[in-house]
N, C-alpha and C positions, 0 to 999 in steps of 0.2 A: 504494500500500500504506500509505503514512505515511497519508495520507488517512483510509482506514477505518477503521485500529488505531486512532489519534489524537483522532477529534472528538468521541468522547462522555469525555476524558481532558483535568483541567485539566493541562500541558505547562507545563516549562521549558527554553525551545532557546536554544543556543548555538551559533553558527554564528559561526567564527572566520577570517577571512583572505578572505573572501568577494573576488571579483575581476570574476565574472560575474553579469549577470543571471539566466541559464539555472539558476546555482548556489540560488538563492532562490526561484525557478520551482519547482523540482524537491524542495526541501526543507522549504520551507516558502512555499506556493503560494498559498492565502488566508488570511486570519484566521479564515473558516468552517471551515478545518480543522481548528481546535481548540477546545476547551472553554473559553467564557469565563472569564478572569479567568488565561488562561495569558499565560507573557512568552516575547517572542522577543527575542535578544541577539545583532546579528548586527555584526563586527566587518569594519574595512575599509579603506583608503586611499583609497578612491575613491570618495565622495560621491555622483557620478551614478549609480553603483549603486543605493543608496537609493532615489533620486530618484525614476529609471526603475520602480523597485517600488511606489511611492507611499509609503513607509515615514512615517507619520505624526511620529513625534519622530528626531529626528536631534540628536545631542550629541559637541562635541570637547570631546579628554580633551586637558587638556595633560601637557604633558612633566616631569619632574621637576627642579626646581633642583638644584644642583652640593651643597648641601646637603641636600638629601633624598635622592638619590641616594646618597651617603656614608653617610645613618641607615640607608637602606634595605639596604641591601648589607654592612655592617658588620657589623647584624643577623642577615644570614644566613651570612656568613662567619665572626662570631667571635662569634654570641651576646650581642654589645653595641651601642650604638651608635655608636659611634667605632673606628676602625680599632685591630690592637694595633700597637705604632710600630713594630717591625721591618718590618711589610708596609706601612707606612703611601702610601707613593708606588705600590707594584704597585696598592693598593685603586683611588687617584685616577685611574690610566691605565686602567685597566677601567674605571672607572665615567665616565671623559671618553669612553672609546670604546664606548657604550652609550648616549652620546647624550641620556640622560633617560630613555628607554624603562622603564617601571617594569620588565615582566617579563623581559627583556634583563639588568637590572642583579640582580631578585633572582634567575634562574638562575643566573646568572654568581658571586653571591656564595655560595648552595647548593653548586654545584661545587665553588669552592674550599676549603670547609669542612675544615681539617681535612688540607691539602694542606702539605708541605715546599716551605721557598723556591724550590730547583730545579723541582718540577711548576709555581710560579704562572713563573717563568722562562718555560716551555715551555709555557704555555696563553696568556700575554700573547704569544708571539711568534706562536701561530696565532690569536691573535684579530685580530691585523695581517692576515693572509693573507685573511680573509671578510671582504668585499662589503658596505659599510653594509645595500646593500639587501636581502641575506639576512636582518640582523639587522632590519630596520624589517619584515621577514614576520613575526619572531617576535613583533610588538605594532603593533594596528593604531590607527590614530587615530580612528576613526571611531566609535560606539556608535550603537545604535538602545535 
């Protein structure tokens, strides 16, 4: 169906967390399925994925320093970029347990926008509880 709707349409796909082949198969199947001068954007941890597709550019995104990270997250949490210094250590343990992940840290700083001391208390204790690897789902390393 994608197929037919699609190839006389120039397309911009975004295909995020991709993990199978079959997932790329099915979604986005050849280039001839779409209207030249379309982009496909397909994200991923797993490289051979790509690979196995023929996926012509392949690009890693690095991770964000301890100070970007900080700009990034401040920004969304407090509308600046520096943390305000009552929350100044909750920001840093989010944003150390976030790893870099761009979009990990600017959810995590969204959420807490706007949050009393007690809620970031109770959102750093469940950010302990989940699995790096839930969190490295929410932002893949891979681009095409």
């Amino acid at each position: 169906m994608l197929k037919t709707k699609l190839c006389s349409r120039k397309v911009l796909l975004v295909l995020d967390d991709v993990d199978h082949k079959y997932q790329l198969e099915a979604l986005a199947g050849d280039l001839y399925w779409f209207k030249t001068g379309s982009r496909i954007i397909i994200t991923t941890r797993d490289e051979q994925v790509l690979i196995a597709h023929k996926v012509k550019w392949i690009r890693e995104v690095n991770l964000l320093s301890d100070e970007e990270a900080i700009g990034l997250f401040s920004r969304d949490a407090f509308g600046k970029d520096i943390p305000v210094q009552e929350y100044e250590m909750q920001s840093l343990e989010v944003v150390r347990y976030a790893v870099g992940l761009p979009l990990t840290v600017k959810v995590s700083g969204s959420f807490l926008c706007g949050k009393d001391k007690p809620e970031w208390v109770d959102v750093l204790a469940r950010l302990k509880t989940i699995p790096l690897k839930v969190l490295e789902k929410l932002e893949s390393i891979k681009l095409r």
